[in-house]
Each structure stands twice: as structure tokens, then as C-alpha cells.
C-alpha positions in Angstrom: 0.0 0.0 0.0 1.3 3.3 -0.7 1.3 6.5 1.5 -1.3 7.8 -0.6 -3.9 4.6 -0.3 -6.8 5.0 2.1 -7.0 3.1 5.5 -10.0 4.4 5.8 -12.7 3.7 2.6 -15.3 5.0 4.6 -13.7 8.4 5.4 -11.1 8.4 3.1 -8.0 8.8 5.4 -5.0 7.6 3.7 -2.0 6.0 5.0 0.4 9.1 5.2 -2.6 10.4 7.2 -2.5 8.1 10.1 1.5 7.7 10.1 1.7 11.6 10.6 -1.1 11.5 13.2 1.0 8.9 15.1 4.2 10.5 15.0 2.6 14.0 15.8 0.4 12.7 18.8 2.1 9.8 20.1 -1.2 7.6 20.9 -0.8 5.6 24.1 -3.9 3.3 22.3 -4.7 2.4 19.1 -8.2 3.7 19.7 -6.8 7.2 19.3 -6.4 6.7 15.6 -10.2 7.1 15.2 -9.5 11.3 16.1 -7.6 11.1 12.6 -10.3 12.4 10.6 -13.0 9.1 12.0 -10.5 6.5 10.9 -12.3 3.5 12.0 -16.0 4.8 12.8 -17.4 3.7 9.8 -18.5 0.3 8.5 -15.3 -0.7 11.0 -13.4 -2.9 7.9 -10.2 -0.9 8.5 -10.0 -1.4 12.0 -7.4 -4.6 12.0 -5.2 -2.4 10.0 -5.5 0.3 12.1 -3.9 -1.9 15.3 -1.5 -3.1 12.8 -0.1 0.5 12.2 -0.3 1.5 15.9 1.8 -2.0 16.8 4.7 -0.7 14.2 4.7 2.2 15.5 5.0 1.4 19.0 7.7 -1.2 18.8 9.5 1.5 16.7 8.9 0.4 13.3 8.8 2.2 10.6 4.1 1.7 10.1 3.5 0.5 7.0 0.6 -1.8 5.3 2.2 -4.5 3.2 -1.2 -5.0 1.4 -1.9 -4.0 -2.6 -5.0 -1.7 -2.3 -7.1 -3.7 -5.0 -6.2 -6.9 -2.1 -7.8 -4.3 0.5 -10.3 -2.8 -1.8 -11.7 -6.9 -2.7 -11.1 -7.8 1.7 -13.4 -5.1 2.6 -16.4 -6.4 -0.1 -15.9 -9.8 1.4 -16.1 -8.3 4.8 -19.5 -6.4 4.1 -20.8 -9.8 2.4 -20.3 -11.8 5.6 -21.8 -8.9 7.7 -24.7 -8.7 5.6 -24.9 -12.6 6.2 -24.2 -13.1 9.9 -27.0 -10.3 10.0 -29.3 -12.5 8.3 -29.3 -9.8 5.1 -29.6 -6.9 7.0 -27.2 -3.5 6.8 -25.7 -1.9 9.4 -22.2 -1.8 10.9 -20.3 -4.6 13.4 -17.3 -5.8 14.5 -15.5 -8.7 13.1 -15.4 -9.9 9.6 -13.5 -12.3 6.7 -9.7 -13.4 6.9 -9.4 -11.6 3.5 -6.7 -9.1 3.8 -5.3 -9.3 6.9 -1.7 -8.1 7.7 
């Protein structure tokens, strides 16, 4: 994924986004990441990725997702398809979600 790739479909908050955000504000949680323009608050698809950047970060990596964003981009449909079916067909946003994708 390159700097430029959103993290964030939902709010469209791309990975240079949330790498500045964590070196500017030092967040003791990964939680934090969600005051980076809602990273997180949406359909919730991003949020593995999100505790993936934060754990780089805090061991003292350099963050970075090793993912190709059409990989991401096909994860996150197979993630709304299993939330629309563990829902019984119904929309609306949940935790969890497919393997697809995951760092």
C-alpha cells in the first residue's frame, strides 16, 4: 500500500494520514487513531489495519501496510458480504469480519 492509499474507505483517510497522526500525537492506544479524521468509525473494515499500524509504531517500526489496495479494496467487499450474512441480510455496521486481507 502506498502512502497515498486510504486506511480508511469509509472516510477516506489515507495511510500518510495516520503515520503523521501517530508521530505527531504519540497515541498511548490504538483507539486514538479514530480522532484522525474518523479513521475507524465507519463500516469498522479498517479497524485490523489500524492496530496493525499503531503496533509498528509502537515497537518503533517504521508503520507501513504490506497490502496491494485492490487486495484491500476486494477484503473489505468480502467483509461487508459476511456482515450482511451473519446479519441475516440486513445492513448496518459490526465488528469482526472475513480473513481476507489481513496483515
Amino acid at each position: 500500500m502506498d502512502p497515498d492509499d486510504h486506511v480508511c474507505l469509509c472516510f477516506h483517510v489515507s495511510q500518510r494520514k495516520l503515520v503523521s497522526f501517530l508521530k505527531r500525537e504519540k497515541p498511548r492506544v490504538a483507539s486514538r487513531l479514530s480522532e484522525c479524521l474518523g479513521a475507524g468509525t465507519g463500516c469498522q473494515w479498517c479497524v485490523r489495519f489500524l492496530l496493525e499500524l499503531h503496533r509498528q509504531w509502537e515497537t518503533g517500526e517504521e508503520p507501513g501496510l504490506e497490502i496491494a489496495p485492490e487486495q484491500y479494496a476486494k477484503g473489505r467487499v468480502a467483509y461487508h458480504a459476511w456482515k450482511k450474512k451473519e446479519r441475516g441480510g440486513g445492513a448496518g455496521a459490526g465488528a469482526g469480519g472475513a480473513d481476507a486481507g489481513t496483515p
